[in-house]
NUMI-931065 format. One record per atom (N, C-alpha, C, O): residue in three letters; x, y, z. Coordinates in steps of 0.1 Angstrom, whole numbers, plus 5000, padded with zeros to 4 digits. Last residue first. Layout:
<pakols>
alaXYZ...
</pakols>
This chain:
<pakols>
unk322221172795unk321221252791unk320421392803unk319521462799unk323520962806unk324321072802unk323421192798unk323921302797unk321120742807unk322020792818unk322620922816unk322221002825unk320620682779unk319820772787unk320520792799unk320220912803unk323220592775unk323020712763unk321720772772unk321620902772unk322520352788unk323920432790unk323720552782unk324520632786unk320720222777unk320320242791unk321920392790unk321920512793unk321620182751unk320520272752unk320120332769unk319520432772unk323620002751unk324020132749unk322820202751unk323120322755unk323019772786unk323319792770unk323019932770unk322419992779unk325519702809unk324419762807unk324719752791unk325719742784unk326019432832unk326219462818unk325019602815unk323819592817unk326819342856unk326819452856unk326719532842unk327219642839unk326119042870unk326519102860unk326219192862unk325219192869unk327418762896unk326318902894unk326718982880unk328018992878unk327218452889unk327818562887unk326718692887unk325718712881unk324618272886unk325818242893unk326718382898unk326818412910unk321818402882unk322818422878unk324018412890unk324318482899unk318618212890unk319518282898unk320818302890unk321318192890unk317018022862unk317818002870unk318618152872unk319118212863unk315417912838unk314717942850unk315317962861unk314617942871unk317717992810unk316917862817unk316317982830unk316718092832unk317217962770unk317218032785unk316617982797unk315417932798unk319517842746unk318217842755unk318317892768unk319317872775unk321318032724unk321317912737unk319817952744unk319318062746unk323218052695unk322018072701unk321517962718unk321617842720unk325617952688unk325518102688unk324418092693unk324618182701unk325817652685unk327017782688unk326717922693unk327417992701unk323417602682unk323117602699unk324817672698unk325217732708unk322617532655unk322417642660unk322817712674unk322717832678unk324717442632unk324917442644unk324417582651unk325017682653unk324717632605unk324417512606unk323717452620unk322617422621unk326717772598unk325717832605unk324317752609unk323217792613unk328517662581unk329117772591unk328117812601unk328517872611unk326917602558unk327517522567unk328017582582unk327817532593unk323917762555unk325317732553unk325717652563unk325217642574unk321017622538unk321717662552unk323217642547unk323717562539unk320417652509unk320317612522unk321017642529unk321917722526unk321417792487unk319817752488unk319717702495unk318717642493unk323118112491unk323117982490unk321517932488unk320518012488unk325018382481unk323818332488unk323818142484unk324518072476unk328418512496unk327418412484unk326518362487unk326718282497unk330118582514unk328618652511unk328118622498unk327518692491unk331718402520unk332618512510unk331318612505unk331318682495unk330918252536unk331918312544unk332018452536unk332418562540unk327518182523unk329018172527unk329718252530unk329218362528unk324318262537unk325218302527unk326718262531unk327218292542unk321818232551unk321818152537unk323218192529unk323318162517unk321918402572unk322318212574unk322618142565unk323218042566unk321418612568unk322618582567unk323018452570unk324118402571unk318818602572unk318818562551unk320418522555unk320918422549unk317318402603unk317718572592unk318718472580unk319118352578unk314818182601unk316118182600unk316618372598unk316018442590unk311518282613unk312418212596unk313718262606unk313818342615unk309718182639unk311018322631unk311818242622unk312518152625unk306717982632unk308118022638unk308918122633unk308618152621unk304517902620unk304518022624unk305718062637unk305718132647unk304617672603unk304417682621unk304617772634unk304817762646unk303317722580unk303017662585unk303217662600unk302317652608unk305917922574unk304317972565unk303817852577unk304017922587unk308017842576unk307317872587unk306117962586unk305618042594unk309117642555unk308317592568unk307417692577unk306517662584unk311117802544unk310117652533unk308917642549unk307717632547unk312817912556unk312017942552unk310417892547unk309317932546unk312817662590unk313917692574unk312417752567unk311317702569unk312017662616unk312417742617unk313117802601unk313617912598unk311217402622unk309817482621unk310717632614unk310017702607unk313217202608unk311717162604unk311117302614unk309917292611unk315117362620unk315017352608unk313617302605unk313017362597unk315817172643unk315217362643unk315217382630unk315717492630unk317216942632unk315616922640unk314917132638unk313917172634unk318716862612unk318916982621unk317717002629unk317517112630unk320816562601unk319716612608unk319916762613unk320916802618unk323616462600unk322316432595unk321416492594unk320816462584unk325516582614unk325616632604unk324516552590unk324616572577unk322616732640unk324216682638unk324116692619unk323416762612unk320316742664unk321416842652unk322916802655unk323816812664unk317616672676unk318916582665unk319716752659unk319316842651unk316516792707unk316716792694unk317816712691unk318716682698unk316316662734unk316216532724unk316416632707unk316516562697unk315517022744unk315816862746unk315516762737unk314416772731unk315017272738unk315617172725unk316017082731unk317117032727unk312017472749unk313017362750unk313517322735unk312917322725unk312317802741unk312217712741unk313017582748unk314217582750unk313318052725unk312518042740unk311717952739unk310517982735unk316918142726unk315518022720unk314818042730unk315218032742unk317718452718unk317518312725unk316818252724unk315718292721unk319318602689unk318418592696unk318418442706unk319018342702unk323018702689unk321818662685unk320918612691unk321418542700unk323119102685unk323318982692unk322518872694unk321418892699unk323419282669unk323919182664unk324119022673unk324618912671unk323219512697unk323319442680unk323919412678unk325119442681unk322219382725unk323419482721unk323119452706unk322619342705unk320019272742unk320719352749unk321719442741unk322019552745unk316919212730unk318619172730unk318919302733unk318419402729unk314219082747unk314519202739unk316419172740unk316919122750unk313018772733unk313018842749unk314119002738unk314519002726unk309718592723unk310718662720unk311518772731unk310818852737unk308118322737unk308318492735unk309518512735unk310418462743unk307818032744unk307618112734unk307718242732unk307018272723unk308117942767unk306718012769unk306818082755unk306018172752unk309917812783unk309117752775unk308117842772unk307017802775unk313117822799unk311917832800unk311417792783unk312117762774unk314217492816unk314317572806unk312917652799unk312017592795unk315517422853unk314717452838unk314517562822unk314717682820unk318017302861unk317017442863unk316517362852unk317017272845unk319317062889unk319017122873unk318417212873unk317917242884unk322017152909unk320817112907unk320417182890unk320917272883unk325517052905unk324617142909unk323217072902unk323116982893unk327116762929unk326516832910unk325716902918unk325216882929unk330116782946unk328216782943unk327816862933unk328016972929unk332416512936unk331916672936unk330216682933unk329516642924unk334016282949unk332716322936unk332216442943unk331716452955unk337016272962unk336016302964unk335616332953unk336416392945unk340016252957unk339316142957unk338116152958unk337516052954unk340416562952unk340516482941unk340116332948unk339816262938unk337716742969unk339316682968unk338916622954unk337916622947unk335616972964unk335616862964unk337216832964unk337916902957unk334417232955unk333717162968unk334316992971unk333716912978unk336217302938unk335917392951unk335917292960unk336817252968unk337917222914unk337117152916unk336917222931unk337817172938unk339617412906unk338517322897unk337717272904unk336517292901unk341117412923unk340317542920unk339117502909unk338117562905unk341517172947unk341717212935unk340717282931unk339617252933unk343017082978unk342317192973unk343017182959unk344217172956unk343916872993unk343016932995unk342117012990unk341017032994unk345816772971unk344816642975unk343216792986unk342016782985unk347316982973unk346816942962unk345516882967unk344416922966unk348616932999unk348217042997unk347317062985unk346517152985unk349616722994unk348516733003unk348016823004unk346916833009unk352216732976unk350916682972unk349416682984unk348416642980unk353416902996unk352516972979unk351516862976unk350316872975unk353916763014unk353216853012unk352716903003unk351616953003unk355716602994unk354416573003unk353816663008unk352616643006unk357716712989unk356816682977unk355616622982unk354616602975unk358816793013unk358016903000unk357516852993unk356716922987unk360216603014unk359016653025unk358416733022unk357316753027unk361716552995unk360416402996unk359516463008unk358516403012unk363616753004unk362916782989unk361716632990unk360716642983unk364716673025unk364216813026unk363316793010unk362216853010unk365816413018unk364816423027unk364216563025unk363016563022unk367916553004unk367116412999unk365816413006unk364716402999unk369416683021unk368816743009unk367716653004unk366616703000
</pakols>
């Protein structure tokens, strides 16, 4: 019995050591090949959103931005006070309001952290094929 159960545990572990779903291209003693970097595009234009309320993508780089609980770097072009001057999209007003819809005179805390909800768009082949359609393509379909 002793033996039958230390030959299963070797197999399992070799069976491991070969394949982790984490990790495809690579055992666990093996460095796994990093994927190549893309880029991020840059061109400034606004791109059309797919569903409401969905929120817009930066069309931009935010490499080396500072946003932490010092600093919010998208804030110097993007907080009302500023974009008389660098003709960026003001913040929307729902950024100025607490959880309980009390307006505020700065940024709320909850909304603070732009890259939660907003992500830069990069120059890169979709890993996954998607099949998303938004309601307007589907309401002309049925038509």
């Amino acid at each position: 019995m002793k033996r039958l159960l230390m030959a299963m545990l070797f197999i399992g572990a070799n069976a491991l050591a070969q394949h982790d779903p984490l990790r495809p291209s690579a055992s666990f003693e093996q460095e796994p090949k990093t994927a190549p970097m893309v880029n991020a595009e840059n061109n400034d234009r606004k791109r059309v959103r797919s569903y409401a309320m969905q929120p817009p993508t930066i069309p931009h780089k935010t490499d080396n931005y500072q946003v932490d609980k010092n600093a919010n770097k998208c804030m110097s072009c993007h907080a009302r006070t500023r974009v008389g001057e660098t003709q960026a999209t003001p913040i929307s007003i729902t950024h100025y309001q607490d959880r309980d819809g009390t307006f505020l005179a700065d940024v709320s805390p909850r909304r603070y952290f732009c890259e939660q909800c907003h992500v830069v768009q990069m120059q890169a082949e979709p890993v996954v094929k998607n099949r998303f359609r938004d309601v307007e393509s589907i309401i002309k379909k049925t038509k």
